[in-house]
C-alpha positions in Angstrom: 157.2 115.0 66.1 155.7 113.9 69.3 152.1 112.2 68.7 151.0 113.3 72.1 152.0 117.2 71.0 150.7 116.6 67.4 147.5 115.3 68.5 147.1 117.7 71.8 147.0 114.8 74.7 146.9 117.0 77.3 144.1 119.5 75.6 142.0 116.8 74.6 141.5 115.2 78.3 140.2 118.5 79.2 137.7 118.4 77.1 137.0 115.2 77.7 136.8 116.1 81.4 135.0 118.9 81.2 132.2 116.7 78.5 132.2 114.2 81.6 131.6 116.8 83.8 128.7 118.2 82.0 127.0 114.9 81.3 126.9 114.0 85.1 125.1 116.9 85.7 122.9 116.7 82.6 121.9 112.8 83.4 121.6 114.1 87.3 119.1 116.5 85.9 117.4 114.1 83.8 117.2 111.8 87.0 115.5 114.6 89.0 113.1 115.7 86.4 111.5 112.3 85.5 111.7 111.9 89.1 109.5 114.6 89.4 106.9 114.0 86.3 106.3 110.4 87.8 105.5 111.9 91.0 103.0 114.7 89.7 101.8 112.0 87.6 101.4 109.6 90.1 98.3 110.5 92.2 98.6 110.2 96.0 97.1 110.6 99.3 97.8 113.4 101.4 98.5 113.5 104.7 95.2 116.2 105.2 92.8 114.2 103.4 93.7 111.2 105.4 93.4 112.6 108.6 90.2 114.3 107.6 88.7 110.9 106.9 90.4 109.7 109.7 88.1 111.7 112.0 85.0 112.2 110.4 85.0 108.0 110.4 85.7 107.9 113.9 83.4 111.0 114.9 80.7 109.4 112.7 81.1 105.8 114.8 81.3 108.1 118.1 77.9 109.6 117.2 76.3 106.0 116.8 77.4 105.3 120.2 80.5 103.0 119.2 84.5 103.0 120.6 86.6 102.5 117.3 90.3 102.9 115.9 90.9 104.2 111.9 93.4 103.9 109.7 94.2 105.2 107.2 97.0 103.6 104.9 98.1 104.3 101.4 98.4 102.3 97.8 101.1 100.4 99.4 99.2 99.8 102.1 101.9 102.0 104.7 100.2 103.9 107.5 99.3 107.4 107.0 97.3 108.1 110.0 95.9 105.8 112.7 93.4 107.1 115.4 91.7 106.0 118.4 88.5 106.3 120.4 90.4 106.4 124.1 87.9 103.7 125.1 88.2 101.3 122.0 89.3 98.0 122.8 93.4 97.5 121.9 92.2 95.0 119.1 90.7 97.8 117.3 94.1 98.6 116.9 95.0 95.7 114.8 91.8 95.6 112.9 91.5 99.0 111.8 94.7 98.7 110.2 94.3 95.4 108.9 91.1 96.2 107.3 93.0 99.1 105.7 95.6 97.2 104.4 93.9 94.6 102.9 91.7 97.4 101.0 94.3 99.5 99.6 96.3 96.0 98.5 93.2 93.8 96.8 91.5 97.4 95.4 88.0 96.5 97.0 85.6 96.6 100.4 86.8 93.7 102.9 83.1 92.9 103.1 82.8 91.3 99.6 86.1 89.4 100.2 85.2 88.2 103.4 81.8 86.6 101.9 83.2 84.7 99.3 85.5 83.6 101.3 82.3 82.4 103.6 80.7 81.2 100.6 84.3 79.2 99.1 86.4 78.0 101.7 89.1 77.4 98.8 89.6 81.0 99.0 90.2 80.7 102.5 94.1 81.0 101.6 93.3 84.5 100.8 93.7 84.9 104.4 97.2 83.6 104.4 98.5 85.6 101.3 100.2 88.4 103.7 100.1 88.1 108.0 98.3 92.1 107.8 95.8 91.5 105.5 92.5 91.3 107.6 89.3 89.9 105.9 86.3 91.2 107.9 84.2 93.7 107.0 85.1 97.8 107.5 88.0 98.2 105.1 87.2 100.1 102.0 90.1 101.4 99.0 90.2 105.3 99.0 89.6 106.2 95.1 89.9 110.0 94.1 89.9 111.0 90.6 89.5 107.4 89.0 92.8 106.7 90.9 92.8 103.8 94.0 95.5 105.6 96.1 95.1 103.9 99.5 92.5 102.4 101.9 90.8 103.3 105.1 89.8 100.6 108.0 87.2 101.0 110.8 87.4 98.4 113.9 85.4 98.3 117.2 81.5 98.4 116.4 79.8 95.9 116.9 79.5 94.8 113.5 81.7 94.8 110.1 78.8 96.8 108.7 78.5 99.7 111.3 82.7 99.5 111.0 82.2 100.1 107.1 79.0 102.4 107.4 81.9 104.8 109.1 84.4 104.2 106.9 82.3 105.4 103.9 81.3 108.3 106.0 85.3 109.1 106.4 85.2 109.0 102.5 82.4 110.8 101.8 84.1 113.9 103.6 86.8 113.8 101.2 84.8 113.2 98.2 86.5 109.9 97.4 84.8 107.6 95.0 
């Protein structure tokens, strides 16, 4: 007798197909649901909160009188939201975003930073580490729930300080940490 006939050749690559076919689509769906745990595990910032500390930073520094940009950037230190006082300097640009950056990457105010670096010029290479870091004062990380999950950056008063006096403001709206 024919071993392909004794053993069912043909019957047995359908099954085999049809096991192959089932597996792709079981893996697939295993793909898409860790895909989705790790993203509803993985806290983030929204596109709402960010634009609402957006504004209430740069409404706060237009109260005191000062022309400013704010960003707004997340973890990874990618742009969310970026806005600007129509009479801000085109640095403020660069700074805000900078100062954003920088806080969402090293996880604390650009203020602090920028002093030790005052303090310890061997930490000057701090400023070299990546060309959009920015170490002056007005960056701060955004923290919600215990969670860093981006930064915000103020540029254009006329002092890191009043830059991060906004900032905090901006946070403070969104009940960040």
């Amino acid at each position: 007798m024919d071993a392909s006939k004794k053993f069912g050749v043909k019957k047995s690559a359908k099954v085999m197909a049809t096991i192959a076919l089932f597996s792709v689509f079981a893996i697939g769906h295993s793909a898409h649901a860790d895909k989705q745990s790790t993203q509803a595990a993985t806290p983030h910032l929204s596109l709402e909160l960010a634009k609402k500390a957006a504004m209430s930073a740069l409404r706060q520094c237009g109260r005191e009188g000062y022309a400013v940009s704010v960003a707004v950037v997340d973890r990874s230190g990618t742009l969310i939201i970026q806005v600007r006082d129509p009479v801000a300097g085109a640095h403020t640009i660069g700074s805000s975003k900078g100062k954003a950056f920088t806080s969402a990457s090293m996880g604390r105010a650009t203020a602090p930073l920028a002093k030790a670096i005052a303090e310890n010029p061997t930490l000057n290479g701090l400023r070299d580490m990546d060309s959009r870091m920015v170490i002056l004062a007005g960056g701060l990380p955004i923290v919600l729930n215990g969670q860093r999950v981006g930064g915000i950056g103020v540029g254009g008063a006329p002092g890191g300080h009043l830059d991060e006096a906004c900032a905090m403001h901006g946070l403070q709206q969104i009940a960040a940490e």
